[in-house]
N, C-alpha and C positions, 0 to 999 in steps of 0.2 A: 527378585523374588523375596519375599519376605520369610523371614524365618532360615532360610537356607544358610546351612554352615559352610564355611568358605576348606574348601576341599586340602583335603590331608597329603600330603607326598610323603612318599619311602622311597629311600633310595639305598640299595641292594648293591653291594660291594661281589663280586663274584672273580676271586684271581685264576683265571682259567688254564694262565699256563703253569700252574701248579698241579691243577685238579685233576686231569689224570695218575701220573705221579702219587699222588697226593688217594687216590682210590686204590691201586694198586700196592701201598703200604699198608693200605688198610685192611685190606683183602689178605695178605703173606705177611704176616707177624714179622716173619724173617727178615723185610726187607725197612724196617723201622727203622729209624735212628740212621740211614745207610744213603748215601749219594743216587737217586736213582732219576733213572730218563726214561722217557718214550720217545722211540723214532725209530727212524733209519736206520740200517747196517750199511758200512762202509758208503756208499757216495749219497747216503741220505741226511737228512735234519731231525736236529732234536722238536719234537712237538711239544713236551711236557718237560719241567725239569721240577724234582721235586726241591725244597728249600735247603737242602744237605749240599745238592747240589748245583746248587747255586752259589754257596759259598765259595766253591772253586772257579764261579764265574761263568757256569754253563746257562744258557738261555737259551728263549727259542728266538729264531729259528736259525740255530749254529748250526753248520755243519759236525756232522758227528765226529770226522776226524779229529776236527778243532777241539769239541766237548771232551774226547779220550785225553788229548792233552795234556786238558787244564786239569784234567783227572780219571787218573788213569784207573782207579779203582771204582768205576762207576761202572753201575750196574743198569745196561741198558736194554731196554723190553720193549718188543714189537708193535707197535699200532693195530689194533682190531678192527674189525666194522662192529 
C-alpha cells in the first residue's frame, strides 16, 4: 500500500501480583507504607503481595503460613469477587 505508516506498538507493563494489594492501600490510607496480602486464611495462598511485602519475601502464590513467617506483622485481606 502506498502511503501507509508501518504500525505503532505499545507495550503495557501491568504487575498484577501487586495490583490488588496495591488498590487496597489505596482505598485505606491506613494501610500505606504497611506489609499487606491478599489471600487465604490459614491453608490458603497469598494472591497479591503488596511491595512492603515483598521485601520480606512474600509472593504469590506462597502458602500463607509460609508468608506469616517471613512476616509476621503482615496485614492479610480476604479475596472479593
Amino acid at each position: 500500500m502506498m502511503g501507509a505508516s508501518p504500525l505503532k506498538r505499545t507495550v503495557v507493563h501491568l504487575d498484577a501480583d501487586a495490583f490488588f494489594a496495591s488498590v487496597e492501600q489505596a482505598s485505606d490510607t491506613r494501610l500505606r507504607g504497611k506489609p499487606v496480602a491478599v489471600g487465604g486464611e490459614k491453608r490458603g495462598i497469598i494472591a497479591a503481595a503488596s511491595y512492603e511485602a515483598r521485601k520480606f519475601g512474600v509472593y504469590t502464590p506462597m502458602p500463607t503460613a509460609q508468608a506469616r513467617k517471613l512476616c509476621p506483622k503482615l496485614i492479610l485481606l480476604p479475596g472479593g469477587l
